[in-house]
Structures are given as C-alpha cells and as structure tokens.
C-alpha positions in Angstrom: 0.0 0.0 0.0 2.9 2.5 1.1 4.5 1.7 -2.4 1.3 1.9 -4.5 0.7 5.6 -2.5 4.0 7.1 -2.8 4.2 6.1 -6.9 0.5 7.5 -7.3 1.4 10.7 -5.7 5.0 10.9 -6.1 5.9 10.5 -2.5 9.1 9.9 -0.8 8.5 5.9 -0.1 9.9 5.8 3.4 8.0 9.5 4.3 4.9 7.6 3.3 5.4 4.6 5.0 6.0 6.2 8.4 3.5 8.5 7.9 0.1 6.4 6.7 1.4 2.9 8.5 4.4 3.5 10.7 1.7 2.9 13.1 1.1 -0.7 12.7 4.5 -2.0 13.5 4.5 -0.9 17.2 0.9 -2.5 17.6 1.4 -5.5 16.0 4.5 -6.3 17.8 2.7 -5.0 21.4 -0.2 -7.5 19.9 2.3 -10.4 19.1 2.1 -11.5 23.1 -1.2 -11.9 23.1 -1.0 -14.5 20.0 1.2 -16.8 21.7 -0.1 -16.5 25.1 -4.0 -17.6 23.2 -2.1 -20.8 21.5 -0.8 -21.8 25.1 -3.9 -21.6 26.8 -5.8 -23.2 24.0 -3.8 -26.0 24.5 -5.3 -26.8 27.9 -8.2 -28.4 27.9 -9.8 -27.0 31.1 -9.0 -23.3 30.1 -9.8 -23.5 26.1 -12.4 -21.3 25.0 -12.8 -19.5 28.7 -9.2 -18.5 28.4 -9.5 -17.5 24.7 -12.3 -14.9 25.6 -10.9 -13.5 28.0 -8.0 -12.4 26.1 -10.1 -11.5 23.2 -11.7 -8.3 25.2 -8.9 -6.6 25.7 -8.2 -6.8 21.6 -11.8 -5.6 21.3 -11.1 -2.6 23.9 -7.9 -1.5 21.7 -10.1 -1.9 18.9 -12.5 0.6 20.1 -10.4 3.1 21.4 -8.5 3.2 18.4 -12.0 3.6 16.8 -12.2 6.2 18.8 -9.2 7.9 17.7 -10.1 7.6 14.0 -13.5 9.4 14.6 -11.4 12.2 16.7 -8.9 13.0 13.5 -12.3 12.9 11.4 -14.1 15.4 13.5 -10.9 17.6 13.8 -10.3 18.0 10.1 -13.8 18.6 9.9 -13.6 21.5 12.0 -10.6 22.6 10.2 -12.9 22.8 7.1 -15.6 24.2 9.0 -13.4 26.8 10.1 -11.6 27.6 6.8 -15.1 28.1 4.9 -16.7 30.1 7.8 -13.4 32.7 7.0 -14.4 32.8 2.9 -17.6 33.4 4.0 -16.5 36.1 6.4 -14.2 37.6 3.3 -15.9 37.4 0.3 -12.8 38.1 -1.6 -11.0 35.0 -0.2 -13.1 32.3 -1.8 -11.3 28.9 -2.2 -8.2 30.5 -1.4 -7.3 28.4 1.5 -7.7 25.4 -0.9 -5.9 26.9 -3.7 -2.7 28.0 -0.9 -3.0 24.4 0.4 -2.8 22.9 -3.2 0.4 25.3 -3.8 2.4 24.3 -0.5 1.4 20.9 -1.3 3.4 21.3 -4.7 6.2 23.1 -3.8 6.7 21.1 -0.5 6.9 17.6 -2.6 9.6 19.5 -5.2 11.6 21.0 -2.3 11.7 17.2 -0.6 9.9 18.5 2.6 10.1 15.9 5.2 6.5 13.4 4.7 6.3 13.0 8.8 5.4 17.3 8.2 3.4 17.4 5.3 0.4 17.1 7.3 1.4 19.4 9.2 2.2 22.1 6.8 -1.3 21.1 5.1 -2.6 21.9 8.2 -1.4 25.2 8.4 -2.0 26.2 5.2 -5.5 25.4 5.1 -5.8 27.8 8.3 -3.2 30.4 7.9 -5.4 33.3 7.4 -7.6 32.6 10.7 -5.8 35.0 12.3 -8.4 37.8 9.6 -11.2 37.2 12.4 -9.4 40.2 14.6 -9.0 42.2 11.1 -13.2 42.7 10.6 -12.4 46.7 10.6 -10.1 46.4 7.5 -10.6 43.2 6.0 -12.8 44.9 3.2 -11.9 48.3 3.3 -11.2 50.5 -0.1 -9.6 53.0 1.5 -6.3 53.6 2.0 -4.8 51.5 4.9 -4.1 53.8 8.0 -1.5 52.9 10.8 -3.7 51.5 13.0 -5.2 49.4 10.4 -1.9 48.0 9.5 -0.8 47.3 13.8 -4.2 45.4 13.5 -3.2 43.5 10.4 0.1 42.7 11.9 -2.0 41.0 15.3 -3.2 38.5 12.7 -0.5 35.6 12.8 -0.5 36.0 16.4 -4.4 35.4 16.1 -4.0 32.2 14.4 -1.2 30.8 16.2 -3.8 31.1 19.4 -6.5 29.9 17.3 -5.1 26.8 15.6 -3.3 25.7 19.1 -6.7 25.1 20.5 -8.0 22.8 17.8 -4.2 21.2 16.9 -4.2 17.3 15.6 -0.6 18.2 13.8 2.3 19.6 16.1 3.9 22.6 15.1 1.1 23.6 13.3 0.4 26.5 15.2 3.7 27.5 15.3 4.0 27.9 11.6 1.0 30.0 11.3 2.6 32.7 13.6 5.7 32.6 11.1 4.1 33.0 7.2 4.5 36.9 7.7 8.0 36.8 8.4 10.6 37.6 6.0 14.3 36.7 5.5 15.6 39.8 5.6 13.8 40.4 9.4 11.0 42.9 8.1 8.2 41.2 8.7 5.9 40.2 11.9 5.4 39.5 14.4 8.5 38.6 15.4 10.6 39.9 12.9 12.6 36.4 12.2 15.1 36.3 9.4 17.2 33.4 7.4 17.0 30.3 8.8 14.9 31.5 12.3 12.1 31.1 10.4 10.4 27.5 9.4 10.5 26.0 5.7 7.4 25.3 6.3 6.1 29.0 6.6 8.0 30.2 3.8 6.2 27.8 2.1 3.2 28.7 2.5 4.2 32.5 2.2 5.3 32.3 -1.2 2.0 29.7 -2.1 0.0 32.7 -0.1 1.7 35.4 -2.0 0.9 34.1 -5.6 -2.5 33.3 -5.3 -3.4 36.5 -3.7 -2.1 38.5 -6.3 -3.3 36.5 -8.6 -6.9 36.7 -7.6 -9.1 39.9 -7.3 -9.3 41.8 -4.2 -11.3 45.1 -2.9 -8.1 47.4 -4.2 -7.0 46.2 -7.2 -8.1 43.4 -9.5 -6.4 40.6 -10.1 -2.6 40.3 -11.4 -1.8 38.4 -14.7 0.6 35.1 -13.3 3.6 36.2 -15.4 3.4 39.7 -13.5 3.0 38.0 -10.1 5.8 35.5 -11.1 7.9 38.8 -12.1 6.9 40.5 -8.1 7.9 37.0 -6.3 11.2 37.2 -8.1 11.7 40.6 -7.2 11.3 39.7 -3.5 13.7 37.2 -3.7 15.9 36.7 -0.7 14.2 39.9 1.0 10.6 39.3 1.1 10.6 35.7 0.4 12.3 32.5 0.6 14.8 32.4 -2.6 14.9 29.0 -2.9 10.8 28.8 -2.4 10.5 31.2 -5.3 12.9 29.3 -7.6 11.0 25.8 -7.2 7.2 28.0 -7.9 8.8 29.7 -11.0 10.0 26.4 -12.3 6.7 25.1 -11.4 4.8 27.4 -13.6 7.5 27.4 -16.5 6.7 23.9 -16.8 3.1 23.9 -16.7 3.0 22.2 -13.1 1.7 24.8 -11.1 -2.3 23.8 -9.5 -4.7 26.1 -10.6 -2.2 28.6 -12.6 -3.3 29.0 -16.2 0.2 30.1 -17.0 -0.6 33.3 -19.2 1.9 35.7 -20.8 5.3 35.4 -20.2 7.7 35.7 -17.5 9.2 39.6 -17.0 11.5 40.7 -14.4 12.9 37.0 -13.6 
C-alpha cells in the first residue's frame, strides 16, 4: 500500500510509509504476546475457549479506542474545514483560497523534498493560515487607503491564528508555523521579525503559495494580477521578502506547466 501511495502521488516511499502505516509496527509487535499467550492456553483443555475470551476483550477494547481515535482526526479535520469556509464566507474576496494555498504548499513542498512526517502538518497550516483575519473585521474589506492603525491590527493576525489553531491542533507545530508566514528573510516582517534560517520551511512555504494566489486573484483594491506579473513581483522579493529557494521551485513550477490552478498566461518579465 505504502509503495502503490508514494508512486500515485510521487511520494518519498519511506515519508509515506512512516507516515500512513508506521503505526502498525509498534501494535502489532505489542499484539504479538497476546498470540502466543491464546495458543498456550488453548492447549489446555480446562481453560480453552474460557481463556480465549478472555483475552479477546482486551483486543476488542484496543479496537475501540482506536475507533475512537479515528473518529477524533475525522471530527478535527472537519472543523478545520468548517473553520476555513466560515473565514471565505466572512471575506468574500477570499473564496477557495485556503484550498488553492493548500494545493500550492502541497506542490512546492513535494519539489523542495519537505520531510513526509510534516506534510500534514504544513497542510494543516495552510488550510488555516489566514484565521488569524477574524481580529481584522475593521479592514478586511476596506477601499480605502490603509491607515497605521489598520496595518498594527493586520500585523495582530498571525498571532491570532497561532492562538487559534493551538486550541483545535491534531498536527504539532502547526500553530507554530501560522505565527511565522508573515515573516521575512531579511527580518522585516511580523510578528517577530525572524530572518534566514529562524524562520520555518514550512512558513516560507506557505508565504510564497499565499503570495501568488493573492495577487493572482481579485481583491477590494485592485483586480487581479496576470501570473507572469505576479511570477515577475515574487522574483523581485527574492531573498528579501521571500524565501529564494521557495521562489525558484514556484517559478520552475509554472514554467513547466506544473503549477495547481495557474493557467500560465503571458510570459515571465523581471525573472
């Protein structure tokens, strides 16, 4: 199954083994006691099928709490959903963008060889790395120009998340990388004004992902930017603004016609 996974979705195979079944080998080898101790006992007459049952309810106890633990990641990733579409809903202007971001870090994650055992954390993240807009109602659709205290508010946003998405977490780190995708590697942006290598892969990620489909799509201000112009501002911000190496993998991306959702119109300027 691992192998059948990581060639479908061109997956590292040992990232996708530890991620989707790494699982089993503790519990089957925790499980493999049990086995032998039911052959023993079956072997005595006097203690044959009473013996058998009673080591059969403990197996159907761990079957039902991990059951339980199933249903839990189920209901969390529905709230994550939940969450994400109440926030387009809230910002008209932000429709499908979480899924669009998501898609994006998805694809540059897989061509930078981000670690599998993170993915779902980064996934995570960027599904819900604008949650942070809830504290923003004032300026989220305003036309006017931005005053300062509109932008301090803006900048309270990651912050916002990070508290958010640490109450609902299934994915460690998650949180933590919300609070980082305004940072910047040249130690401009917020909230904490990280630079370099302070500030996680994972972030940067999803800043560049962020970046592109934002200006890429229409907003209150201004409507939206072709690709090849957006591609152009991305390489501009290279190494300042944005993660160099994350900006090399989403050019290459849309040079060759790999890029989700981009329609890859025009032609590259600036790069």
């Amino acid at each position: 199954m691992a192998i059948a996974v990581a060639l479908q979705e061109s997956r590292h195979l040992l990232g996708t083994w530890r991620v989707g079944f790494g699982w089993m080998g503790p519990r089957y080898l925790a499980l493999a006691p049990f086995g032998v101790l039911m052959a023993m006992v079956y072997q005595v007459p006097d203690l044959r099928y009473v013996g058998v049952a009673l080591f059969l309810l403990p197996l159907f106890w761990a079957r039902y709490a991990f059951k339980g633990y199933v249903d839990m990641r189920e209901v969390h990733q529905q709230t994550v959903d939940a969450l994400a579409n109440a926030l387009e809903a809230y910002d008209a202007y932000t429709e499908d963008h979480s899924d669009h971001v998501s898609a994006l870090a998805e694809a540059l994650a897989r061509q930078l060889d981000f670690p599998e055992t993170r993915m779902e954390a980064l996934l995570f993240a960027a599904r819900l790395h604008d949650i942070g807009k809830f504290v923003m109602e004032s300026v989220l659709n305003k036309k006017e120009k931005l005053t300062e205290e509109d932008w301090a508010l803006i900048k309270q946003h990651p912050a916002e998340g990070q508290r958010i998405v640490a109450a609902i977490e299934v994915q460690p780190g998650a949180a933590n990388i919300v609070r980082a995708t305004h940072e910047r590697p040249d130690g401009t942006g917020y909230p904490d004004g990280l630079s370099g290598a302070q500030i996680d892969v994972a972030a940067s990620i999803i800043a560049v992902a962020d970046a592109f489909h934002a200006m890429t799509s229409d907003r209150p201000y201004r409507p939206a930017m072709p690709e090849y112009a957006a591609i152009a501002e991305l390489s501009r911000g290279s190494g300042t603004q944005f993660d160099a190496e994350v900006v090399r993998v989403l050019v290459e991306l849309w040079q060759q016609g790999e890029l989700p959702h981009a329609r890859r119109s025009g032609h590259v300027q600036g790069t």
